[in-house]
N, CA, C and O atoms as a GROMACS GRO file, in nm:
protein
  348
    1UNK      N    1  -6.982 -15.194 -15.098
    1UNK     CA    2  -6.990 -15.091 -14.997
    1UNK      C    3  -6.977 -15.156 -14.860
    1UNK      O    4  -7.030 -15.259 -14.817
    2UNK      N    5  -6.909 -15.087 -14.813
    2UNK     CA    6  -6.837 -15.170 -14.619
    2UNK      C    7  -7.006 -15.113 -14.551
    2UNK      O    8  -7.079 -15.015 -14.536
    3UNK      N    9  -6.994 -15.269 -14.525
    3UNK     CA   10  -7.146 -15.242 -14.388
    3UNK      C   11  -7.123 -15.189 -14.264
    3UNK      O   12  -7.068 -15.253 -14.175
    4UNK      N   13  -7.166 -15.068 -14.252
    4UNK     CA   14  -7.125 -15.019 -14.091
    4UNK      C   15  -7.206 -15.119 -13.957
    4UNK      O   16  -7.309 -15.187 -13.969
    5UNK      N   17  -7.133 -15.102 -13.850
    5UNK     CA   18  -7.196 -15.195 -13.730
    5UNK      C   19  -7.301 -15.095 -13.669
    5UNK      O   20  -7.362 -15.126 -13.566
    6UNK      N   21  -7.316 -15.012 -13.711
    6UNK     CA   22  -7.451 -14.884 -13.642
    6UNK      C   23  -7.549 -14.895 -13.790
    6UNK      O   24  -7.530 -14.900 -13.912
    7UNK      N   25  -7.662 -14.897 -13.694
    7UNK     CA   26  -7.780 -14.818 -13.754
    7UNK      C   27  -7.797 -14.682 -13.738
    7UNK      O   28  -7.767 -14.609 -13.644
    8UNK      N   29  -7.847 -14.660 -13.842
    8UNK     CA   30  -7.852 -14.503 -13.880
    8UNK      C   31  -7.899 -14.426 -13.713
    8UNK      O   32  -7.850 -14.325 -13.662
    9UNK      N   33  -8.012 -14.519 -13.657
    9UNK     CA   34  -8.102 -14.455 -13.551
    9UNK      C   35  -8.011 -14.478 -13.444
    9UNK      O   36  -8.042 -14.430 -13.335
   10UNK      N   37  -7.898 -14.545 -13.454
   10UNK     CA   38  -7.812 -14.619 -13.317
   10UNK      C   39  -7.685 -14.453 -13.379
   10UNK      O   40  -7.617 -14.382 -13.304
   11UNK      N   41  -7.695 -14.446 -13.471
   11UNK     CA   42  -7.557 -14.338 -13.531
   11UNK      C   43  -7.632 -14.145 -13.450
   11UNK      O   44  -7.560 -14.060 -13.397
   12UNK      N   45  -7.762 -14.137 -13.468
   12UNK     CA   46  -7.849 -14.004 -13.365
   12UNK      C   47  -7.859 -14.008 -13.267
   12UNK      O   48  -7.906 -13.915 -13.201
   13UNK      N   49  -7.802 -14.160 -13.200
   13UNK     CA   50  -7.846 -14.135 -13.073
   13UNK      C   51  -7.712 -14.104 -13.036
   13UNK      O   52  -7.705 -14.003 -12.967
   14UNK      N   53  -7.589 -14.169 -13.064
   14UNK     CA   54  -7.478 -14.133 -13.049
   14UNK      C   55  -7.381 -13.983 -13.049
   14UNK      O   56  -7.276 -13.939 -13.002
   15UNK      N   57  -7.523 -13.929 -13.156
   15UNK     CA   58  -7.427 -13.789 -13.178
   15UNK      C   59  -7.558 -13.712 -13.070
   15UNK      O   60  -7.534 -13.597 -13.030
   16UNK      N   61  -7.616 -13.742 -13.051
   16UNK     CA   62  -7.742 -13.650 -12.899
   16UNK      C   63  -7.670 -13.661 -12.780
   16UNK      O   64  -7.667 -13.574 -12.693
   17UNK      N   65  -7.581 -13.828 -12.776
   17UNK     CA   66  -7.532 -13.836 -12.646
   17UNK      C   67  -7.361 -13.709 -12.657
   17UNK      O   68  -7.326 -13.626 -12.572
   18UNK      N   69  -7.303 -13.739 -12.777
   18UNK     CA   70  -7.202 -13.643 -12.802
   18UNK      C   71  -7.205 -13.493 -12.799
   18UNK      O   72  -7.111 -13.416 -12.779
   19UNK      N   73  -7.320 -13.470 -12.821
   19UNK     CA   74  -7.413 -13.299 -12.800
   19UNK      C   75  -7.378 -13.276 -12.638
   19UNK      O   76  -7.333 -13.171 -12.591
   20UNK      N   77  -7.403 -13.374 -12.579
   20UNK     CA   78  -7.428 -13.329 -12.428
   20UNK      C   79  -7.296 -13.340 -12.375
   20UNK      O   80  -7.279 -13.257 -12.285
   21UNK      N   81  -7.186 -13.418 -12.399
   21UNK     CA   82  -7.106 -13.390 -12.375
   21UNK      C   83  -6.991 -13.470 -12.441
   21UNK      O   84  -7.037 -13.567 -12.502
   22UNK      N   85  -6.843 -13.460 -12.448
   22UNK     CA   86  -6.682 -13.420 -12.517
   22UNK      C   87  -6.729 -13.543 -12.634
   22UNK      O   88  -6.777 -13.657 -12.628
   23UNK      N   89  -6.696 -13.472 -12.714
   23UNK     CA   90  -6.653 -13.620 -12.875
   23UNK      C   91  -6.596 -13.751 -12.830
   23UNK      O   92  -6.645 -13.862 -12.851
   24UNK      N   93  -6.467 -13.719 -12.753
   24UNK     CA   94  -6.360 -13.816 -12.745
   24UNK      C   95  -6.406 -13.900 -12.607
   24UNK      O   96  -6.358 -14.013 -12.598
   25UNK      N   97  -6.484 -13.861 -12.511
   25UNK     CA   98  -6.545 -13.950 -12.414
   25UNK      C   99  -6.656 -14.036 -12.495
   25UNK      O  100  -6.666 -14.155 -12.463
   26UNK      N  101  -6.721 -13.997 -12.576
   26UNK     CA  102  -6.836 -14.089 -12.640
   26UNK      C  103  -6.767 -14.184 -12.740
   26UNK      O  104  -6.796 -14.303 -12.741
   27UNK      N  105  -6.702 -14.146 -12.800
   27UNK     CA  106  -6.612 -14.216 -12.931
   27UNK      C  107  -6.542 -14.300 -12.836
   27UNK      O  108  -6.631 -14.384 -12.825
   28UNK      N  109  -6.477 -14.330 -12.781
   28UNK     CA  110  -6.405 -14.403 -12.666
   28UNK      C  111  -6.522 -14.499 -12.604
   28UNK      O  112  -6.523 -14.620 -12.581
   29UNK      N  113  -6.595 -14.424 -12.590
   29UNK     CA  114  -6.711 -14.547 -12.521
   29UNK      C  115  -6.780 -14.657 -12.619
   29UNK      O  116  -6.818 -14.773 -12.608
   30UNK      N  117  -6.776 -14.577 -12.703
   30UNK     CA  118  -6.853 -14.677 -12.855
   30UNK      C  119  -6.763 -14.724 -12.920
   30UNK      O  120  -6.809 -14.783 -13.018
   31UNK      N  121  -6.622 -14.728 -12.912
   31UNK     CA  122  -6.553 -14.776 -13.000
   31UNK      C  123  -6.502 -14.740 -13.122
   31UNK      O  124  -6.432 -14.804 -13.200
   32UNK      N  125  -6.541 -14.641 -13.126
   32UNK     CA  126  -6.525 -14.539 -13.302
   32UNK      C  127  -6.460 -14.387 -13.253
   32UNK      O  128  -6.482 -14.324 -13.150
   33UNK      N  129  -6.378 -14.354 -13.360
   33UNK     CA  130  -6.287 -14.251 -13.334
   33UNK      C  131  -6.395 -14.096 -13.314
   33UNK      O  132  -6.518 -14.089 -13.310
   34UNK      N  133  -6.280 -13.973 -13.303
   34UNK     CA  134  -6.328 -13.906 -13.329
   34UNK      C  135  -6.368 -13.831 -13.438
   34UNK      O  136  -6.424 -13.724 -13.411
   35UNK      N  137  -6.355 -13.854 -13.533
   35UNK     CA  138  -6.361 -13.839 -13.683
   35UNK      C  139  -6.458 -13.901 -13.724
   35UNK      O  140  -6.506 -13.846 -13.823
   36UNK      N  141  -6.528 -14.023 -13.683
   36UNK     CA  142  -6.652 -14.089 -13.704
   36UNK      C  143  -6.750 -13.994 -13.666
   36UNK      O  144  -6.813 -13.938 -13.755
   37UNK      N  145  -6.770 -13.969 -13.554
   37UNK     CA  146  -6.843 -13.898 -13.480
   37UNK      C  147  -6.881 -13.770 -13.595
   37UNK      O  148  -6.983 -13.751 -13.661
   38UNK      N  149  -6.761 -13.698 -13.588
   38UNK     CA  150  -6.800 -13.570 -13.708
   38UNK      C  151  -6.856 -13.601 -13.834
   38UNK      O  152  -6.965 -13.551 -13.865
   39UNK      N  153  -6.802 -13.670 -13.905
   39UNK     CA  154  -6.881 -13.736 -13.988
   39UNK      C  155  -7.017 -13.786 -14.040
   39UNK      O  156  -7.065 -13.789 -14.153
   40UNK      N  157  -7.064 -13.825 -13.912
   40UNK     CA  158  -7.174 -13.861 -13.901
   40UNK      C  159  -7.259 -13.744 -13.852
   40UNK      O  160  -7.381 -13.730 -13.862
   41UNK      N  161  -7.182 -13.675 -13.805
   41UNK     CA  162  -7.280 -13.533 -13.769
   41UNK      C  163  -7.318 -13.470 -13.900
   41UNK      O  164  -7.437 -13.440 -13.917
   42UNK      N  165  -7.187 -13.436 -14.040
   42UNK     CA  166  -7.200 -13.372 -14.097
   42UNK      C  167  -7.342 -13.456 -14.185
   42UNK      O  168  -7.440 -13.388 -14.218
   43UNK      N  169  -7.335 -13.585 -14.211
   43UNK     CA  170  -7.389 -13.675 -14.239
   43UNK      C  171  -7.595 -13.583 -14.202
   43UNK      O  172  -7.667 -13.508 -14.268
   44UNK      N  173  -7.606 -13.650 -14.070
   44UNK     CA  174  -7.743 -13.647 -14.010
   44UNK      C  175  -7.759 -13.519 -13.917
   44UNK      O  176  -7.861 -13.505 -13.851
   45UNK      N  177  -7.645 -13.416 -13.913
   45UNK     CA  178  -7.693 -13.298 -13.881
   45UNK      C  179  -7.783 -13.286 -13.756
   45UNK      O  180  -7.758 -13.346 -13.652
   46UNK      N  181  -7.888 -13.204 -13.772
   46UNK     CA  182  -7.952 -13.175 -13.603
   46UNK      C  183  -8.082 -13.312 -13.638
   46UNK      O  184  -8.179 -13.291 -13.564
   47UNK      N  185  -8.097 -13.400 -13.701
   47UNK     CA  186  -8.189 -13.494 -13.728
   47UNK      C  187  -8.205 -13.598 -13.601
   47UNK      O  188  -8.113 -13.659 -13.547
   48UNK      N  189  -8.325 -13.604 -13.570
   48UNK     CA  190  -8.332 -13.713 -13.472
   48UNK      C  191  -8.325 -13.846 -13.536
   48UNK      O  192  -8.274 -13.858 -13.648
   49UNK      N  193  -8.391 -13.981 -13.450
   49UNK     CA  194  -8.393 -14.093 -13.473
   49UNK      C  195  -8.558 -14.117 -13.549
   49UNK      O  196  -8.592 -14.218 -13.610
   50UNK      N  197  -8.610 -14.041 -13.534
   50UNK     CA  198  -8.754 -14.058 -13.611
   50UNK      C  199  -8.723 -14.038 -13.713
   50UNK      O  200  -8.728 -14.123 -13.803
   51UNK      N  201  -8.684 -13.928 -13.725
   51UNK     CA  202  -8.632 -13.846 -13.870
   51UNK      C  203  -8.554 -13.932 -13.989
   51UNK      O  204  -8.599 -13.939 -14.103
   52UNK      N  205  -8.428 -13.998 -13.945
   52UNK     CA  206  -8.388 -14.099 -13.985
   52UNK      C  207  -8.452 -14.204 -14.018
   52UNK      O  208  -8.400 -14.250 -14.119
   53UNK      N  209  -8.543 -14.268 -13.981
   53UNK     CA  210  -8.617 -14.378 -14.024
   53UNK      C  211  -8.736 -14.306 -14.130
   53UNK      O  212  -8.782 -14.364 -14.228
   54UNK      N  213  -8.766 -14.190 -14.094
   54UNK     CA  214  -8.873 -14.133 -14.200
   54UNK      C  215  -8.812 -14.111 -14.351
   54UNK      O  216  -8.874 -14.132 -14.456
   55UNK      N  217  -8.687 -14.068 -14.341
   55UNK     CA  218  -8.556 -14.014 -14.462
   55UNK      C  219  -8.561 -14.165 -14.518
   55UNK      O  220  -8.616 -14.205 -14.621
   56UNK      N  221  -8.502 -14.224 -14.440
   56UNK     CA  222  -8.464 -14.375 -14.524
   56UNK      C  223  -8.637 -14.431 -14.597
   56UNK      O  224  -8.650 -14.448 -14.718
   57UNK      N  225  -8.742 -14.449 -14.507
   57UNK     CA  226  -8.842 -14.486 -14.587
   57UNK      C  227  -8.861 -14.418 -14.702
   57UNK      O  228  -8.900 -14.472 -14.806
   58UNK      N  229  -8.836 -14.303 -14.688
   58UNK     CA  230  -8.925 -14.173 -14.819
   58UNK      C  231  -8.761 -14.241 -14.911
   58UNK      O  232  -8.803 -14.291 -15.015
   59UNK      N  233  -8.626 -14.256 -14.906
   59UNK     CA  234  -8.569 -14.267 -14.981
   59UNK      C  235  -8.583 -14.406 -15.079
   59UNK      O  236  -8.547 -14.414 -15.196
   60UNK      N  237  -8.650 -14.519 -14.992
   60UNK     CA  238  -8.719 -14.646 -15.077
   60UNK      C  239  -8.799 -14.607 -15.145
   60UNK      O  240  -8.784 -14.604 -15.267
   61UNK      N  241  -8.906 -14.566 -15.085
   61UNK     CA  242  -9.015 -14.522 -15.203
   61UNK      C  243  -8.950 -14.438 -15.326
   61UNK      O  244  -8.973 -14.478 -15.440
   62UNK      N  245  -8.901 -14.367 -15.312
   62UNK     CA  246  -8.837 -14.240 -15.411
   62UNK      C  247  -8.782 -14.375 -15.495
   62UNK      O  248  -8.838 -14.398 -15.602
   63UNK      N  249  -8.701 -14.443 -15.461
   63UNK     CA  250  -8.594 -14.548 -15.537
   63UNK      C  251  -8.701 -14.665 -15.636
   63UNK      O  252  -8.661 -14.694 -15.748
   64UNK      N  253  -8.822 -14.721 -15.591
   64UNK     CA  254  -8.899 -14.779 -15.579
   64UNK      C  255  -9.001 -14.694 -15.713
   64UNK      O  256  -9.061 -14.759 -15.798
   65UNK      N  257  -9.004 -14.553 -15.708
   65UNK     CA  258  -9.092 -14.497 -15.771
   65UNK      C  259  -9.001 -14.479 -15.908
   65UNK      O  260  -9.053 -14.456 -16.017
   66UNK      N  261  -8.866 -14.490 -15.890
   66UNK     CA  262  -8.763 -14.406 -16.014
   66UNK      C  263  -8.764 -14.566 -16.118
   66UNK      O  264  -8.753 -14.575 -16.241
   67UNK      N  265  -8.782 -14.681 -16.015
   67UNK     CA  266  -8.798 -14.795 -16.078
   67UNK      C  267  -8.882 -14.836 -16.188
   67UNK      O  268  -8.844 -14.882 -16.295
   68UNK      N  269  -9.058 -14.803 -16.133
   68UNK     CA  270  -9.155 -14.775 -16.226
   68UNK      C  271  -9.154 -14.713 -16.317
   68UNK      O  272  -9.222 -14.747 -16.414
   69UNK      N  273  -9.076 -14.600 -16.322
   69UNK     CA  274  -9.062 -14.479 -16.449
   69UNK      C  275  -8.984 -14.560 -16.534
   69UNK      O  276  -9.019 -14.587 -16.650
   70UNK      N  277  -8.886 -14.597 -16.485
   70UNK     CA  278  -8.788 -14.671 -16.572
   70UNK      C  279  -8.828 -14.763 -16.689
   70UNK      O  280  -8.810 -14.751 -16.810
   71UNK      N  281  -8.896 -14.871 -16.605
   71UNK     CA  282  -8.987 -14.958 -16.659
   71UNK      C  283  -9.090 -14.885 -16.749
   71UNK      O  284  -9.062 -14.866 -16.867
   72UNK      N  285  -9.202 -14.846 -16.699
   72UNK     CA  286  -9.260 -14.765 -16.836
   72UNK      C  287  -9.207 -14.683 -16.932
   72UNK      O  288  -9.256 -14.664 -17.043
   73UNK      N  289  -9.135 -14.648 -16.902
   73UNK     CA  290  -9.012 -14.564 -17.064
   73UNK      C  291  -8.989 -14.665 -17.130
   73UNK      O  292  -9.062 -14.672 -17.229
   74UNK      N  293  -8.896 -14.772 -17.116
   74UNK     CA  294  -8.880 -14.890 -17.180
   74UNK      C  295  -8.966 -14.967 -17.246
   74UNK      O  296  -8.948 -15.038 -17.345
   75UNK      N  297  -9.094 -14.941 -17.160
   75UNK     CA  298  -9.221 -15.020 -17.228
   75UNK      C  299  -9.229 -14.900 -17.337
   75UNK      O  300  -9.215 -14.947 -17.450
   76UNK      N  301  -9.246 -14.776 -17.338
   76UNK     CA  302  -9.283 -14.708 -17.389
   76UNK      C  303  -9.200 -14.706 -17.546
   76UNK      O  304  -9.247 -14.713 -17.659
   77UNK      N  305  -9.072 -14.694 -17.505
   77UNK     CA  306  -8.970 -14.720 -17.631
   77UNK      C  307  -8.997 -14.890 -17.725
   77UNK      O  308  -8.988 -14.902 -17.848
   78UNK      N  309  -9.027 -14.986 -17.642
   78UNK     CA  310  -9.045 -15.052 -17.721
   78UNK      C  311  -9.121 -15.092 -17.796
   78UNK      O  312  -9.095 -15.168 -17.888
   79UNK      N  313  -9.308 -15.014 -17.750
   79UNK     CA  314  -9.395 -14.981 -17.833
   79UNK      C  315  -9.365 -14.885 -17.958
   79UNK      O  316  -9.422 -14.899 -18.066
   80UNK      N  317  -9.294 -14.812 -17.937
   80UNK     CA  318  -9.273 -14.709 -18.057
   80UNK      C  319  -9.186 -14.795 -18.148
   80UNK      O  320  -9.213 -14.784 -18.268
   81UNK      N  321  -9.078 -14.886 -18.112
   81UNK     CA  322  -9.030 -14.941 -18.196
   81UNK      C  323  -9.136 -15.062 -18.287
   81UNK      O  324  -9.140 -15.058 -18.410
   82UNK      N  325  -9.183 -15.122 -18.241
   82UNK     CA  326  -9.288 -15.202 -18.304
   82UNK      C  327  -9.417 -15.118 -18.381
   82UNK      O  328  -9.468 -15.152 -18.488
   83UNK      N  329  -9.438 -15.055 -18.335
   83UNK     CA  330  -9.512 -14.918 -18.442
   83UNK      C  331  -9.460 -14.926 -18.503
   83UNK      O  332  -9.478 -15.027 -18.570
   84UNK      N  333  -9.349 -14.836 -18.544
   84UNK     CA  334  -9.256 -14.797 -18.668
   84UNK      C  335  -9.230 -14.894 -18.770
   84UNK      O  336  -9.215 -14.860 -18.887
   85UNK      N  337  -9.222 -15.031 -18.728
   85UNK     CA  338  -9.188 -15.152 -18.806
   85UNK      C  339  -9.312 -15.198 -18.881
   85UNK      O  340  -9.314 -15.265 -18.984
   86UNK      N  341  -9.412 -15.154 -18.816
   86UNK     CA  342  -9.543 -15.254 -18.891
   86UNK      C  343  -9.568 -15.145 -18.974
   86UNK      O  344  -9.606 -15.188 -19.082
   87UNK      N  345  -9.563 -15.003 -18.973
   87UNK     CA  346  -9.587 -14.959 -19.110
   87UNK      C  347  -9.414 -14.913 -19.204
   87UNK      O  348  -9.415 -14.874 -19.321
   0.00000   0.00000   0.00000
């Protein structure tokens, strides 16, 4: 996956400054087209820069929590298999 040169919180502030005024004056100033810009709107929507850092934490944990499940199913399957064998 291509690493973008913005942070998510550097990508809200960009589209707050684009809110206030033309796409193609801000995209020109930052270096990124105008098609980035939309993108990233459709992306993070009316979301601030708090918001964004709150989304990304809650999305580790979520990722972090799907991990644990994982792991105990597996534990879980491989207890049942060793059951089954000893009788």
């Amino acid at each position: 996956m291509k690493k973008t040169r913005f942070l998510e919180e550097q990508m809200v502030k960009i589209l707050r400054e684009a809110d206030a005024t033309p796409v193609a004056v801000v995209a020109t100033k930052h270096g990124i087209s105008d098609q980035t810009i939309y993108l990233w709107r459709k992306r993070f929507g009316k979301l601030e820069a708090v918001d964004v850092r709150r989304l990304r934490h809650l999305e580790q944990e979520n990722a972090r929590l799907k991990k644990l499940v994982a792991e105990r199913d597996l534990e879980l399957e491989v207890m049942k298999e060793v059951a089954a064998t000893r009788w």
